[in-house]
C-alpha positions as CSV (number, residue, x, y, z in Angstrom):
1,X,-69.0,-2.7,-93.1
2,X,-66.8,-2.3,-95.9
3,X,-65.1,-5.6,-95.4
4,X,-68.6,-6.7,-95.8
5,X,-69.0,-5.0,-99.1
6,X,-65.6,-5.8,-100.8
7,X,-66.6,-9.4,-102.3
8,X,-69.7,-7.9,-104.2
9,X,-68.0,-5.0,-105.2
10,X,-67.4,-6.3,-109.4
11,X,-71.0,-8.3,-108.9
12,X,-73.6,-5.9,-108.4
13,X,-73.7,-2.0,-107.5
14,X,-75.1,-1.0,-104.3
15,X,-77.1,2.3,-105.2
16,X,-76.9,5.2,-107.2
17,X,-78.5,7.5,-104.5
18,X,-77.4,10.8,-103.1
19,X,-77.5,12.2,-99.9
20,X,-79.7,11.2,-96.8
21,X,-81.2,7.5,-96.8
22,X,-83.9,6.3,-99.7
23,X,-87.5,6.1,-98.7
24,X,-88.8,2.1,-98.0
25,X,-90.6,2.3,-101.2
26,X,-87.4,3.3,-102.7
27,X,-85.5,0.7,-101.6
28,X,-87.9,-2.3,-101.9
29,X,-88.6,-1.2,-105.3
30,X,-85.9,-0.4,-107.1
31,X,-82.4,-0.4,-104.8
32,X,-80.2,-3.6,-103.4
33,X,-81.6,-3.6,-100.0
34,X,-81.6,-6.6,-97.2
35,X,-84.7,-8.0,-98.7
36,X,-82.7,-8.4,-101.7
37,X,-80.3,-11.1,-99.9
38,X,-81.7,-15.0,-99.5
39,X,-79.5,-17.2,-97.8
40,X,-79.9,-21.4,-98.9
41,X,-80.2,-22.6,-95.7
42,X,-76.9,-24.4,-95.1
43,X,-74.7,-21.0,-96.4
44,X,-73.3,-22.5,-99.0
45,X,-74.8,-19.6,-101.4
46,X,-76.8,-16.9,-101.4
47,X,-79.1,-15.4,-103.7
48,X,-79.1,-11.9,-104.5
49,X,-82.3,-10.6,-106.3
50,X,-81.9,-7.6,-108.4
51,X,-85.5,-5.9,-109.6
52,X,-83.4,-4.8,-112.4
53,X,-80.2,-4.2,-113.9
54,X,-78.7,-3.1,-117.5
55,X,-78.6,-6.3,-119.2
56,X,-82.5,-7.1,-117.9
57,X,-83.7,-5.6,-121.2
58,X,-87.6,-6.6,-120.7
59,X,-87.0,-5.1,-116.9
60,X,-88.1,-8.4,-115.2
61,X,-85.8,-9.0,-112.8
62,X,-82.4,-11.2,-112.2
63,X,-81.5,-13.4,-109.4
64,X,-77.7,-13.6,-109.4
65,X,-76.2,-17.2,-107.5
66,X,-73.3,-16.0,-105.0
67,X,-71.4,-19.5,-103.9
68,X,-69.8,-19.1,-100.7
69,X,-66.0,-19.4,-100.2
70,X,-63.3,-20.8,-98.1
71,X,-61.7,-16.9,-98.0
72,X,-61.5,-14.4,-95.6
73,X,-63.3,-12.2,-97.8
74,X,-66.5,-15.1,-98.1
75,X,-69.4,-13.2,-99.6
76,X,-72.0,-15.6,-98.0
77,X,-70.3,-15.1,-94.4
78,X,-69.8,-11.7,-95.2
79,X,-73.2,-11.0,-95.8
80,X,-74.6,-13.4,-92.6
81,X,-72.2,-11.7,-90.3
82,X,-73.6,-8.1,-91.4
83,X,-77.0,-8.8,-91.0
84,X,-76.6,-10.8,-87.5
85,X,-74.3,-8.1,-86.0
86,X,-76.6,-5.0,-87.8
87,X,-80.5,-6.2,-87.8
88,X,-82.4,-4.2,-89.4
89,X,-86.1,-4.2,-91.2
90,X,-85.7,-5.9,-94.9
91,X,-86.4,-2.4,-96.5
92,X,-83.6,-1.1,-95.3
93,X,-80.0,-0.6,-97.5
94,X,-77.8,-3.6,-97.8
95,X,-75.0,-1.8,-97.0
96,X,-74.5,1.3,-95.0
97,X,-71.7,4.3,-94.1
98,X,-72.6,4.1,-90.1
99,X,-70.9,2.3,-87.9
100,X,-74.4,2.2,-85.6
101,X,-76.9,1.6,-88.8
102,X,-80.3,2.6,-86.8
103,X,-78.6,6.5,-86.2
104,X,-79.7,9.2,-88.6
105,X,-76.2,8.7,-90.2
106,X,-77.7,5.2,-91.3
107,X,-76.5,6.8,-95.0
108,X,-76.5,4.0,-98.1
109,X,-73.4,3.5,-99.6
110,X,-73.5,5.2,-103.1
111,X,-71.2,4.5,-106.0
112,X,-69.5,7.5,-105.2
113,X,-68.9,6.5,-101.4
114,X,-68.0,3.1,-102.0
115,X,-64.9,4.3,-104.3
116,X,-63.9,7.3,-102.2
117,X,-63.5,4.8,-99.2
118,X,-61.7,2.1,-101.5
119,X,-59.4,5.1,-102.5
120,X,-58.5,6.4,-98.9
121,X,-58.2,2.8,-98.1
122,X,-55.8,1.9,-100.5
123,X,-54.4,5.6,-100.2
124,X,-53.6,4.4,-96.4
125,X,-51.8,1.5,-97.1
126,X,-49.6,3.1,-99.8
127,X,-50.8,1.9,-102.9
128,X,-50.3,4.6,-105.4
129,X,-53.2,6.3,-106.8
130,X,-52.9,5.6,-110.3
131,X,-56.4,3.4,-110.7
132,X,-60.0,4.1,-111.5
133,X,-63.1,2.5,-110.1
134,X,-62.5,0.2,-114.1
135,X,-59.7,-0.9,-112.0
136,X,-61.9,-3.0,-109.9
137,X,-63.7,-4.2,-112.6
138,X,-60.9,-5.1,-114.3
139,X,-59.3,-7.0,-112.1
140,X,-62.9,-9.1,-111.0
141,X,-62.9,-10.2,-114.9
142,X,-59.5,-11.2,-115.1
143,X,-59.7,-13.3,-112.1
144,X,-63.0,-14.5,-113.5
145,X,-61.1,-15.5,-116.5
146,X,-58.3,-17.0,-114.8
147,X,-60.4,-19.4,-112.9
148,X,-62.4,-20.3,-116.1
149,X,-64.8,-18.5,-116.0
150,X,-67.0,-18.6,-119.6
151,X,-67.2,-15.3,-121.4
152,X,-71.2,-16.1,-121.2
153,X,-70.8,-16.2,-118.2
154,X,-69.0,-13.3,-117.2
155,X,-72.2,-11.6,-118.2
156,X,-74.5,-12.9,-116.0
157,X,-74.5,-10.6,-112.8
158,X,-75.4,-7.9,-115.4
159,X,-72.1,-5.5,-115.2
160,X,-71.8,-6.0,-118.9
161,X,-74.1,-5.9,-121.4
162,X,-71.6,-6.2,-124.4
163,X,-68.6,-7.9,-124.9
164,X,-66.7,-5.0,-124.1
165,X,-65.6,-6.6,-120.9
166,X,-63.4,-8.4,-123.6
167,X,-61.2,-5.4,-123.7
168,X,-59.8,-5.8,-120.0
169,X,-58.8,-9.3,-120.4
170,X,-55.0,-10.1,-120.5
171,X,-53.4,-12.9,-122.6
172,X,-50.1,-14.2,-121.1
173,X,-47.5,-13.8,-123.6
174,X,-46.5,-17.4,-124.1
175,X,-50.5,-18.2,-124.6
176,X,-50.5,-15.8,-127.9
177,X,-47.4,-18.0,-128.9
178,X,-49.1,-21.5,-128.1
179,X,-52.1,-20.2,-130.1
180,X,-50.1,-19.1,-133.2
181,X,-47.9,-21.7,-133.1
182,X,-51.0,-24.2,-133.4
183,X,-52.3,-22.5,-136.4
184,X,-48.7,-22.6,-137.8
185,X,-48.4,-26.3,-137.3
186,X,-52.1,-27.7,-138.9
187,X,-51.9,-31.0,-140.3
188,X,-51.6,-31.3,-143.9
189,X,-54.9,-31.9,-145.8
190,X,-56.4,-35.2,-146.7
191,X,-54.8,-37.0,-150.1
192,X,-57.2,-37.1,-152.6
193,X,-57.9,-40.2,-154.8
């Protein structure tokens, strides 16, 4: 299940409910359930609709484009592989903590639970605990960025609202000199008559 939730993890947040599972009306108002997820019918994307989010200022709703990808970790097979393995009605969570979603345990993953399981992941394979949940983040926008990713862009699956996302991108070294030594070198202005 959490392989499953890994690629989406800097796009979109799952829920920000406590405790035992949301009510349907909950879900299929408000939360990221399965009736969130469309598939194009050839898998090369998915749409994910979000009733709202925190750069949706008029509260209207945002439909983010997922492209699939030739990865182990392909969001769009990802996603397909869940819901064929795990059917279950569209109201319910799009991700869950049970290994047998249709127990009582069928628990949605929370904000909380998705980075306590990332952390006792990552604790298991020895990776030193010296991250934050902004550690994912930041490392989804600088890969963004490294791939070309528009700053505009970057924007678009709602996580940020400002352009304080601006603050975990990384300039290589020998970029800052490239730049610099570009302004240094402007041609000399135009003669006049």
């Amino acid at each position: 299940m959490l392989r499953s939730a890994l690629p989406s993890l800097a796009s979109f947040e799952w829920t920000n409910l406590p405790g035992p599972p949301p009510s349907a009306a909950d879900i299929s108002s408000w939360h990221v359930g399965r009736r969130s997820i469309q598939f194009l019918y050839d898998d090369s994307r998915l749409y994910l609709i979000l009733a709202a989010c925190r750069t949706d200022h008029f509260w209207v709703g945002i439909t983010i484009t997922i492209a699939a990808a030739s990865e182990v970790a392909c969001p769009v097979k990802s996603r397909r592989d869940l819901f064929e393995k795990y059917p279950l009605p569209t109201f319910s969570p799009l991700f869950t903590l049970s290994r047998y979603p249709t127990t009582p345990a069928n628990y949605a993953f929370t904000h909380t639970k998705v980075i306590s399981q990332l952390r006792a992941i990552l604790h298991a394979l020895g990776v030193a605990g010296n991250y934050s949940e902004q550690s994912f983040r930041r490392g989804a926008t600088i890969r963004a960025r490294s791939i070309g990713i528009l700053d505009a862009d970057l924007q678009l699956p709602g996580r940020w609202k400002s352009n304080a996302y601006k603050r975990y991108i990384e300039v290589h070294p020998a970029h800052v000199y490239h730049v610099s030594r570009g302004l240094q070198t402007l041609p000399p202005p135009p003669k006049s008559h």
